[in-house]
N, C-alpha and C positions, 0 to 999 in steps of 0.2 A: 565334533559333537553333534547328536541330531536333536532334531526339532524337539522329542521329547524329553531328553537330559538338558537342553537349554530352559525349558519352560517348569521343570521340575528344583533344576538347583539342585545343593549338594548334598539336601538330604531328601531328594526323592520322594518328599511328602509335600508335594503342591509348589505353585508358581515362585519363581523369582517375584521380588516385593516391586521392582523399581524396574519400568518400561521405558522408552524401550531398548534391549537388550544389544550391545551393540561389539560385534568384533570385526578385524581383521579380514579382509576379505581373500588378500592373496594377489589381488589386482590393482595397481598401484592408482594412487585417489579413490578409492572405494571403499567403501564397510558393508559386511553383511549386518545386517538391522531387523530383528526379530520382535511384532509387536504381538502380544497375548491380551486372552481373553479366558473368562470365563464363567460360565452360565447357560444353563439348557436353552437353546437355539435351534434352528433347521438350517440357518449361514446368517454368516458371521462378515462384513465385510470393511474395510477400511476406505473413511469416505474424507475429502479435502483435496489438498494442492498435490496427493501423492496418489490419488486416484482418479475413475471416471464416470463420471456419471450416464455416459450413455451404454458402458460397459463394466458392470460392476463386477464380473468375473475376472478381473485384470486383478484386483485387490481381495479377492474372498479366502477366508481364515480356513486353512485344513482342521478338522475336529481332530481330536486325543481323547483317551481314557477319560472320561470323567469328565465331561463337558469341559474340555479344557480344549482352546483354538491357537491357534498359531500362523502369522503370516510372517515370511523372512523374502527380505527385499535386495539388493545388490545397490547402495548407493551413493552419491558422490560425495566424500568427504566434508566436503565445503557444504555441505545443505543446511538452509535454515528451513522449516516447515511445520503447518498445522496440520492436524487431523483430528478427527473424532469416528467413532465406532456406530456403525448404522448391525440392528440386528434383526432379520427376518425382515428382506425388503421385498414389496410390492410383488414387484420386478425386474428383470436382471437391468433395465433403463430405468431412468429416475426421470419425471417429467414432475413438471408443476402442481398436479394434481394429489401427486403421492407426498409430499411434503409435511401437511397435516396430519398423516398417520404414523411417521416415521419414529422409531425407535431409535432415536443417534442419541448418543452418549460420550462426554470426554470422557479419556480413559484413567477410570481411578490408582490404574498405580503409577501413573506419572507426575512427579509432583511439581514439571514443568508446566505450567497450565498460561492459560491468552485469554483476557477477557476482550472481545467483538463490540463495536456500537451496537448501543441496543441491548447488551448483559449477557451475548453467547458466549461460553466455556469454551475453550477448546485447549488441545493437548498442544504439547510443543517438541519437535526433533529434531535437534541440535547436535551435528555430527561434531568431532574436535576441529576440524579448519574452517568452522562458520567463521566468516568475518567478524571480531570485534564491534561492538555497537558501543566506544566509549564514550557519546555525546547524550544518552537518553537518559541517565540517572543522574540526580541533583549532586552537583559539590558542596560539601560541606564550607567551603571558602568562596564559593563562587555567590556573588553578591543578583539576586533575583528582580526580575521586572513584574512587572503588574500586571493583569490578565483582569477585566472589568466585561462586564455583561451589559447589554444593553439591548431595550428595543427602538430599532434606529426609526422606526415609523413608515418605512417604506413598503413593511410586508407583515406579518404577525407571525414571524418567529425570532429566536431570541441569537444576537449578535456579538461577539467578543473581538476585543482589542489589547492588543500586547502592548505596551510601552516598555523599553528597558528601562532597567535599573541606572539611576542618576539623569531621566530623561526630562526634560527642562523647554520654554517655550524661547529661552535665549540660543544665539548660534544659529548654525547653520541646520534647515528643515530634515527630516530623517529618510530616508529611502522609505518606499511603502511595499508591504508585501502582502497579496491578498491569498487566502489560503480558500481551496470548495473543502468542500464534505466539514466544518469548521468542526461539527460538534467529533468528529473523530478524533481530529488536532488539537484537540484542546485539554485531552483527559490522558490517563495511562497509556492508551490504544498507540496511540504517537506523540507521542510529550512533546510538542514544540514549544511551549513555552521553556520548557527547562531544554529543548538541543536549541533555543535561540539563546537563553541564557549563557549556557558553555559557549558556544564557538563564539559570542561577543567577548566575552571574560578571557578568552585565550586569544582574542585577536585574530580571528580565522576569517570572518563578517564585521562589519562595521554595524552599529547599532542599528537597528529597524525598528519602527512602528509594523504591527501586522495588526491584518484585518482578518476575523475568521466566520467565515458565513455558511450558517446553518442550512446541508443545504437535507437535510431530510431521510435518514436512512432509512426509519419506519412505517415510510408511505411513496407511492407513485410517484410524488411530488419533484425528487430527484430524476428521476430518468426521464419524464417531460422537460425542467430543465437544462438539467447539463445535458444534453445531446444536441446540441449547439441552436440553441431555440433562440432567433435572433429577436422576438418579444419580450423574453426575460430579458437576454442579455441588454438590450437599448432600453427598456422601461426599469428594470431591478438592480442592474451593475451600473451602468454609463449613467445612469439620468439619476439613480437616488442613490446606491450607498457607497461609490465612486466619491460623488462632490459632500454627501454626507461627515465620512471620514477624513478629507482632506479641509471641510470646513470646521471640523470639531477637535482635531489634532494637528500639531507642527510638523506635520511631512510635504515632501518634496512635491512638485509639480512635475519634476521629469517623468515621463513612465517608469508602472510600478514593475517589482516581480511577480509572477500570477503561478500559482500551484496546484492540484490536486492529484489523487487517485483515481484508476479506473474512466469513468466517466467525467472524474472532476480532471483529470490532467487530458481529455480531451477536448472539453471546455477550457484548461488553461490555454490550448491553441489555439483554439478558433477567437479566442478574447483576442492574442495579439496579432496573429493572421486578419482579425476586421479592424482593430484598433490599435495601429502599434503606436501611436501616436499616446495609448493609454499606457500601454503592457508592451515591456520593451524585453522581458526575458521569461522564459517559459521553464518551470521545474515539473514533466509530464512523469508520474511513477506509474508504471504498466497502461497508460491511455489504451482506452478504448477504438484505437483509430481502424477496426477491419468489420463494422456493422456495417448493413448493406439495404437497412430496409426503408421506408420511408419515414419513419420516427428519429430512425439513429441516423445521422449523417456522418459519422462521425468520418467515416472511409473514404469522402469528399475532398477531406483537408490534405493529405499527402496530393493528389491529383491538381488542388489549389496551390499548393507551392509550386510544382512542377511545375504550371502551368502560369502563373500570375507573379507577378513584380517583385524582386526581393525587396524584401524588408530590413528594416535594421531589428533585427531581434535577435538576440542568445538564446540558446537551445541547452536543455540538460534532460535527456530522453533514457530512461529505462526499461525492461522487461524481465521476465524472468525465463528462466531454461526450460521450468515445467508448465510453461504459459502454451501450449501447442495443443489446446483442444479446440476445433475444428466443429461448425455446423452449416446446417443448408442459410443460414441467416449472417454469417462472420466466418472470418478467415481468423486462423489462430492470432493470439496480441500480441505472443511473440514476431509473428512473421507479418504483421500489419507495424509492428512496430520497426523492423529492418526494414521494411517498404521504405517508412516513415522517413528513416535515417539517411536512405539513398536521395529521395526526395531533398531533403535538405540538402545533403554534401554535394548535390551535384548543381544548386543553384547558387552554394559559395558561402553559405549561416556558416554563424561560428556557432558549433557543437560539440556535445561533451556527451557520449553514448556510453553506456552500461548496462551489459546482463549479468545479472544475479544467482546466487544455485538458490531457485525455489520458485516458489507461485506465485499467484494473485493475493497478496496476502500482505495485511498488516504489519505482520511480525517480522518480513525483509523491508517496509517503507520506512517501520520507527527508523531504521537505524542508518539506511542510505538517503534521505531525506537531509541530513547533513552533509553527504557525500553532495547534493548536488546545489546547496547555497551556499559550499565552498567554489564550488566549479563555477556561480553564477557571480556571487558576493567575492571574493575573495581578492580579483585584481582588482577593486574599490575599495579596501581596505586602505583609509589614510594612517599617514605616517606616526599619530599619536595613538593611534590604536593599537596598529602591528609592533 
């Protein structure tokens, strides 16, 4: 079938309803995947975890009869991924500048859609062997913990705390698990309140207290931070909402688990790389660790294992397949992040490595985010749990 009897459907009068269109490729683990458009354009081009922004010709839609576009991709089975539809860009690169003029759009005939920190849309591609995500949606039988807001007085933004359900100041203290990017973790975007819910209730984790700290998606704020700013870190972590939460809730004294994405799971290392004495396991999803400039350190941290004292720390490190975009400023996060891994395995951490089919992208952390506080949590599961 070609591109214009796929985009016409079976009565030849305008688009198939429901994007994106997906068959059989011929080539085993693959599906050809045809996403449409339509509406008077000059180009049409497909922008996210499936395209590139320094080459936007890689993903640009062929025109049809009647402003109707078409782009058909070759890809791996197992894909979870976002995209949204950019139309009439700039130019064939996307820099910073052009952002504010941009015409991107989720795509309205997909009714899989991802709402972004912050309120951005996007569409969602979901091939038939995506891995299962069945820790993110509430159980109807599954008995829920408490999620409270607070400003802990250390900084003026606003802080949240998990406690499970049946969680009490009797017995023994709780594990602590401190989560970056909070305000992500805390809403649909990644429901950790409802995947710490389930894997307690099935016994896969042991109950935890979590801390989720707001670290700022809609300003600077974040990338001064978490790129391993050792002023926040000693002034805002260590010194206040560290002993803040440990004085205001019944959790442990051992070192906690420390978490985030991108930026925040490179900050989860550099937290227990300086402090494992605080943060005794690390859950990094796609870490930032191949910046190179003098802001971002992040590309430090593998050369600091290598080279400096093993620690008692757990590792739980992922990446994604389509994580291989490359600038004069980083090395791809995939291939910073196999740095990463060698770095570790070769100085003896106990590690638990995963790549994923897809991007930099929410929509594969909701769901392996559980994958990796079994990996971290799970041989600490006591015996009245499991």
């Amino acid at each position: 079938m070609n591109a214009d009897e796929l985009i016409r459907g079976a009565t030849g009068k305008g688009f198939r309803l429901e994007n994106p269109i997906v068959e059989p490729s011929g080539t085993p683990g693959m599906s050809t995947v045809t996403f449409t458009w339509q509406g008077e354009a000059e180009q049409v081009v497909l922008l996210g975890q499936l395209g590139d922004f320094s080459d936007l010709s890689k993903t640009a839609f062929t025109r049809h009869e009647g402003d109707e576009w078409s782009l058909t991709l070759d890809l791996p089975d197992n894909l979870r991924a976002t995209y949204r539809i950019l139309v009439d860009p700039p130019a064939n690169e996307l820099l910073p500048e052009h952002w504010p003029s941009l015409q991107v759009h989720h795509d309205p005939r997909n009714p899989r859609e991802f709402v972004f920190p912050g309120g951005t849309k996007l569409s969602v591609v979901e091939l038939p062997d995506a891995p299962a995500q069945p820790w993110v949606n509430a159980g109807d039988s599954v008995p829920a913990g408490k999620v409270t807001a607070h400003d802990s007085g250390y900084d003026d933004r606003e802080t949240w705390v998990y406690t499970p359900h049946g969680y009490s100041t009797d017995g023994a203290p709780y594990p602590l698990l401190v989560v970056f990017d909070g305000d992500g973790y805390v809403t649909d975007t990644v429901p950790a309140p409802t995947i710490l819910d389930n894997l307690i209730a099935a016994g896969r984790i042991p109950p935890v207290v979590a801390l989720f700290v707001h670290s700022g998606h809609e300003n600077a704020r974040r990338s001064e931070e978490l790129s391993c700013n050792p002023g926040y870190f000693e002034e805002q972590l260590v010194g206040g909402l560290l002993p803040w939460v440990r004085s205001g809730w019944h959790v442990s004294e051992a070192p906690a688990t420390v978490t985030g994405s991108s930026l925040g799971g490179t900050f989860a290392a550099y937290a227990a790389l300086s402090r494992p004495d605080l943060f005794g396991a690390v859950l990094s999803q796609s870490g930032s660790f191949g910046w190179k400039n003098e802001r971002m350190t992040g590309f430090e941290l593998a050369a600091d294992v290598a080279d400096g004292p093993a620690r008692p720390i757990r590792w739980y490190l992922e990446a994604g397949s389509l994580e291989t975009t490359k600038s004069v400023l980083a090395e791809s996060i995939l291939d910073a992040n196999r740095r990463m891994r060698d770095a570790l395995l070769a100085r003896g951490y106990e590690l638990h490595y995963s790549e994923y089919s897809g991007g930099h992208d929410y929509v594969s952390w909701r769901g392996s985010l559980a994958d990796g506080l079994i990996a971290l949590y799970g041989a600490d599961v006591p015996d009245e749990v499991s």
